[in-house]
C-alpha positions in Angstrom: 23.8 34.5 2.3 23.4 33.7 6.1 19.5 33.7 5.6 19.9 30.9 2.5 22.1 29.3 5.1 19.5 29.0 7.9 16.7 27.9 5.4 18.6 25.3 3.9 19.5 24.0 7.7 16.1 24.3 8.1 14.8 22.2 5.3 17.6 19.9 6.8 15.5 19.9 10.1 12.8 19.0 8.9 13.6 16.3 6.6 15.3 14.8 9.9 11.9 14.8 11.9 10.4 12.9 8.3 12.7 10.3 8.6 12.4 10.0 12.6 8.6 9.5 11.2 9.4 7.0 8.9 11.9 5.4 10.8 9.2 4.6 13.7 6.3 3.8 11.0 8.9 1.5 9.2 9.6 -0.5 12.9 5.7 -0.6 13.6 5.0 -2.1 10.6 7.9 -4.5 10.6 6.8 -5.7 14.2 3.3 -6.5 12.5 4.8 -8.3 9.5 6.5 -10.6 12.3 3.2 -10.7 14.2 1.1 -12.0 11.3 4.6 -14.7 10.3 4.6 -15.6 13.6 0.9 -16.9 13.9 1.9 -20.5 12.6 4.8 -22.4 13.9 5.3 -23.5 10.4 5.5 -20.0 9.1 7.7 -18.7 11.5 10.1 -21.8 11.0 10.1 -22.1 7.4 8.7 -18.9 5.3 10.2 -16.3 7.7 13.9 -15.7 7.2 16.5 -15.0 9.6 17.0 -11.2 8.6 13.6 -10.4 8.9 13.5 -11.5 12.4 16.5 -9.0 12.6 15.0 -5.9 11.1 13.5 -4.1 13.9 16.1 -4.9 16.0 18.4 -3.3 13.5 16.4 0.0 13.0 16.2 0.9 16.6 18.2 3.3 16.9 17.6 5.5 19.9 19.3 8.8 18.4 17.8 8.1 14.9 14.4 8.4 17.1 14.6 11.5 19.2 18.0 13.2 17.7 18.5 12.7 14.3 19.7 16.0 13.5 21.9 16.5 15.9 23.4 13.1 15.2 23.8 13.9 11.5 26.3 16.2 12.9 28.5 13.2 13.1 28.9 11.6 9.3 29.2 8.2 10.6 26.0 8.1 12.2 24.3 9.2 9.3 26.0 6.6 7.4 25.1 4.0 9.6 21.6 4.8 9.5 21.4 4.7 5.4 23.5 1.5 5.1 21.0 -0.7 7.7 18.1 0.8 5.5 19.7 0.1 2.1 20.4 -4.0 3.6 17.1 -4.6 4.2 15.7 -3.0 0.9 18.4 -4.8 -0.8 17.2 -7.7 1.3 13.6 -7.3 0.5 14.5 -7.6 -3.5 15.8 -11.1 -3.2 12.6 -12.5 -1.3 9.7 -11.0 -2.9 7.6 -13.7 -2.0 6.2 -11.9 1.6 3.6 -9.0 1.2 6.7 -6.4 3.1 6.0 -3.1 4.4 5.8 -0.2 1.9 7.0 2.1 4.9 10.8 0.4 4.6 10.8 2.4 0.6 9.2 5.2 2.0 12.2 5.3 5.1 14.6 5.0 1.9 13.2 7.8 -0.2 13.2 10.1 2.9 16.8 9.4 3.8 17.8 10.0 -0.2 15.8 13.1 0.1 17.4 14.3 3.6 20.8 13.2 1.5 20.4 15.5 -0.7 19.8 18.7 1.3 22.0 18.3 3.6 24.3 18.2 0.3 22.8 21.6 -0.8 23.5 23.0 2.9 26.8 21.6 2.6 26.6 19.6 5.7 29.3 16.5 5.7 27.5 13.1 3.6 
Protein backbone atom coordinates (compact mmCIF):
# COMPACT_ATOMS: atom_id res chain seq x y z
CA UNK A 1 0.00 0.00 0.00
CA UNK A 2 2.77 2.46 1.10
CA UNK A 3 4.44 1.92 -2.45
CA UNK A 4 0.85 2.97 -4.29
CA UNK A 5 1.05 5.76 -1.81
CA UNK A 6 4.51 7.16 -2.90
CA UNK A 7 3.66 6.68 -6.72
CA UNK A 8 0.53 8.40 -6.55
CA UNK A 9 2.45 11.47 -4.57
CA UNK A 10 4.68 11.14 -7.11
CA UNK A 11 2.47 11.58 -10.11
CA UNK A 12 1.32 14.45 -7.81
CA UNK A 13 4.95 15.87 -8.19
CA UNK A 14 5.08 15.92 -11.23
CA UNK A 15 1.92 17.18 -12.40
CA UNK A 16 2.96 20.23 -10.00
CA UNK A 17 6.29 20.89 -12.02
CA UNK A 18 3.68 20.76 -15.44
CA UNK A 19 1.63 23.34 -14.14
CA UNK A 20 4.77 25.49 -12.73
CA UNK A 21 5.53 25.04 -16.70
CA UNK A 22 2.44 26.18 -17.80
CA UNK A 23 2.01 28.66 -15.40
CA UNK A 24 5.37 30.50 -16.68
CA UNK A 25 4.51 29.75 -20.55
CA UNK A 26 0.91 31.11 -19.83
CA UNK A 27 2.56 34.62 -18.25
CA UNK A 28 5.15 34.77 -21.24
CA UNK A 29 2.69 34.55 -23.61
CA UNK A 30 0.33 36.88 -21.94
CA UNK A 31 3.13 39.57 -21.63
CA UNK A 32 3.43 39.23 -25.60
CA UNK A 33 -0.39 39.50 -26.25
CA UNK A 34 0.05 42.94 -24.21
CA UNK A 35 3.21 43.73 -26.26
CA UNK A 36 1.55 43.31 -29.68
CA UNK A 37 -2.02 45.44 -27.99
CA UNK A 38 0.22 47.84 -26.85
CA UNK A 39 1.89 48.78 -30.29
CA UNK A 40 -1.00 51.43 -31.13
CA UNK A 41 -2.21 53.86 -28.66
CA UNK A 42 -5.57 53.29 -30.13
CA UNK A 43 -5.37 49.65 -29.36
CA UNK A 44 -4.15 49.79 -26.09
CA UNK A 45 -6.99 52.40 -25.21
CA UNK A 46 -9.84 50.97 -26.88
CA UNK A 47 -9.56 47.01 -27.99
CA UNK A 48 -7.51 46.04 -24.85
CA UNK A 49 -9.68 45.61 -21.74
CA UNK A 50 -8.93 46.26 -18.27
CA UNK A 51 -8.56 42.50 -17.14
CA UNK A 52 -6.20 41.71 -19.69
CA UNK A 53 -3.83 44.32 -18.54
CA UNK A 54 -4.34 42.50 -15.18
CA UNK A 55 -3.61 38.96 -16.08
CA UNK A 56 -0.02 38.58 -15.59
CA UNK A 57 -0.10 40.47 -12.77
CA UNK A 58 -2.59 38.10 -11.37
CA UNK A 59 -0.69 34.79 -12.31
CA UNK A 60 2.49 35.67 -10.69
CA UNK A 61 2.57 33.93 -8.03
CA UNK A 62 6.05 33.30 -6.59
CA UNK A 63 5.17 29.89 -4.80
CA UNK A 64 3.01 28.65 -7.75
CA UNK A 65 6.62 29.19 -9.58
CA UNK A 66 9.22 27.49 -7.60
CA UNK A 67 6.99 25.52 -4.86
CA UNK A 68 3.92 24.43 -5.98
CA UNK A 69 3.85 21.29 -4.31
CA UNK A 70 4.78 22.14 -1.27
CA UNK A 71 2.14 24.85 -1.32
CA UNK A 72 -0.56 22.44 -2.31
CA UNK A 73 0.01 21.30 1.07
CA UNK A 74 -2.09 24.17 2.12
CA UNK A 75 -5.77 23.76 0.27
CA UNK A 76 -6.22 27.48 0.03
CA UNK A 77 -3.34 28.03 -1.96
CA UNK A 78 -4.28 25.55 -4.34
CA UNK A 79 -7.59 27.10 -4.54
CA UNK A 80 -6.46 30.32 -5.13
CA UNK A 81 -4.37 29.32 -7.90
CA UNK A 82 -7.43 27.44 -9.89
CA UNK A 83 -9.90 30.24 -9.25
CA UNK A 84 -7.41 33.16 -10.92
CA UNK A 85 -7.06 30.67 -13.87
CA UNK A 86 -10.80 29.73 -14.17
CA UNK A 87 -11.52 34.08 -14.18
CA UNK A 88 -9.51 34.69 -16.95
CA UNK A 89 -10.71 31.62 -18.99
CA UNK A 90 -14.15 32.56 -18.06
CA UNK A 91 -12.91 36.03 -19.08
CA UNK A 92 -11.54 35.00 -22.34
CA UNK A 93 -15.17 33.38 -23.36
CA UNK A 94 -16.93 36.69 -23.21
CA UNK A 95 -14.32 38.58 -25.55
CA UNK A 96 -13.44 36.27 -28.25
CA UNK A 97 -12.67 38.93 -30.45
CA UNK A 98 -8.52 39.02 -29.52
CA UNK A 99 -6.35 36.04 -30.96
CA UNK A 100 -5.58 34.88 -26.73
CA UNK A 101 -2.97 32.56 -25.80
CA UNK A 102 -3.76 28.87 -26.14
CA UNK A 103 -1.17 28.33 -23.12
CA UNK A 104 -4.06 30.00 -20.51
CA UNK A 105 -6.37 26.33 -21.68
CA UNK A 106 -3.45 24.42 -21.53
CA UNK A 107 -2.60 25.98 -17.64
CA UNK A 108 -6.40 25.02 -17.06
CA UNK A 109 -6.26 21.46 -18.27
CA UNK A 110 -3.04 20.92 -16.21
CA UNK A 111 -4.42 22.16 -13.03
CA UNK A 112 -7.80 19.84 -13.70
CA UNK A 113 -5.40 17.11 -14.29
CA UNK A 114 -3.13 17.90 -11.08
CA UNK A 115 -6.99 18.10 -9.43
CA UNK A 116 -7.58 14.93 -10.03
CA UNK A 117 -4.53 13.05 -8.73
CA UNK A 118 -4.11 14.68 -5.94
CA UNK A 119 -7.85 13.34 -5.51
CA UNK A 120 -6.70 9.80 -6.14
CA UNK A 121 -3.63 10.40 -3.55
CA UNK A 122 -6.12 11.69 -1.29
CA UNK A 123 -4.46 14.92 -0.75
CA UNK A 124 -6.96 17.78 0.58
CA UNK A 125 -8.89 19.73 -2.87
Amino acid sequence: MEVATDNRLKKVESCCRHVERHLRLAISDWYHLLSRLSLSSDTWLFDCQWWMKNVPSQLDMPWAFESLYESIQRPSMFDILVVKVDEVCLSMKRHDDVDYPKSMTELKDSLKVLQQEMINANMAV
